[in-house]
N, C-alpha and C positions, 0 to 999 in steps of 0.2 A: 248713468251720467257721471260724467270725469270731468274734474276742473284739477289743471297742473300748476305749477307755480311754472316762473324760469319763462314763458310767453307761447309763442307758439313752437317754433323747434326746440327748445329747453323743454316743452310739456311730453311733447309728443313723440320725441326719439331721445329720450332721456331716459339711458340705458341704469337697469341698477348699479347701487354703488355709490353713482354721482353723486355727491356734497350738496348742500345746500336747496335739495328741491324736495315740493312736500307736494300730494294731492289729497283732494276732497272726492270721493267714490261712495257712491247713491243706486239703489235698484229701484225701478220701479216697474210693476207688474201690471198688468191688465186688471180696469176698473179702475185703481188709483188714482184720487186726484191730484191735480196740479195744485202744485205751491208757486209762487210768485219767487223772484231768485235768490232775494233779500232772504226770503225764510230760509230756501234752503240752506244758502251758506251759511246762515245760523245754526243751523239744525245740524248739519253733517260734518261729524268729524274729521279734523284734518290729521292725516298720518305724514309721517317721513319719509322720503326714500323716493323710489321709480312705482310709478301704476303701475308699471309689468305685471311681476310676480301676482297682484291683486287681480289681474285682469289673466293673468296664465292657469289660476286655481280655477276663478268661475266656468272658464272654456271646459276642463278638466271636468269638473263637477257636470258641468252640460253635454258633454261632447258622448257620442259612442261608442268613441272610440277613434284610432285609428284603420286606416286601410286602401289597399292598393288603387290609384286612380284607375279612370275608365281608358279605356285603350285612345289613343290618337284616331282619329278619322269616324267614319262611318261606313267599314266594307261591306254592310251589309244593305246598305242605299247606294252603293256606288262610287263611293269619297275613301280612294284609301289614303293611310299618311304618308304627305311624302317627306318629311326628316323632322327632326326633336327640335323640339324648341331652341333656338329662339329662329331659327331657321336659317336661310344662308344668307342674304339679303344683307344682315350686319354683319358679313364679311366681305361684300362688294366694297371697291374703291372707287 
């Protein structure tokens, strides 16, 4: 759970660095119970800064890693790709 300062676009694309914005960052796991919202803001510390980076370790921490996406289409049901993203369509006038 993420609570930003700054509202909604200040919270949420509120790149590091930016001045004046802080968030409140909380885990909770399977089992855990719910706290009512008053508790938590009480209870969980506020930091300085951009949730990014907070939010870029855990991924880090959890992630496998990286690695190469799956191929475009399905040749082998029949669906090959016909071109890369984002396709040609947004280049029609």
């Amino acid at each position: 759970m993420v609570l930003t300062s700054g509202g909604h676009n200040g919270g949420i694309v509120n790149e590091p660095g930016h001045p004046h914005r802080s968030y409140q960052l909380s885990v909770c796991h399977e089992g855990d119970r719910c706290i009512d919202r008053q508790t938590w803001k009480e209870q969980t510390p506020a930091a300085q800064g951009s949730w990014w980076p907070a939010w870029q370790q855990r991924l880090e921490a959890h992630s496998l890693g990286r690695e190469a996406p799956p191929p475009l289409g399905a040749p082998d049901k029949g669906y090959e790709s016909l071109c890369d993203s984002p396709g040609t369509y947004v280049l029609m006038q």
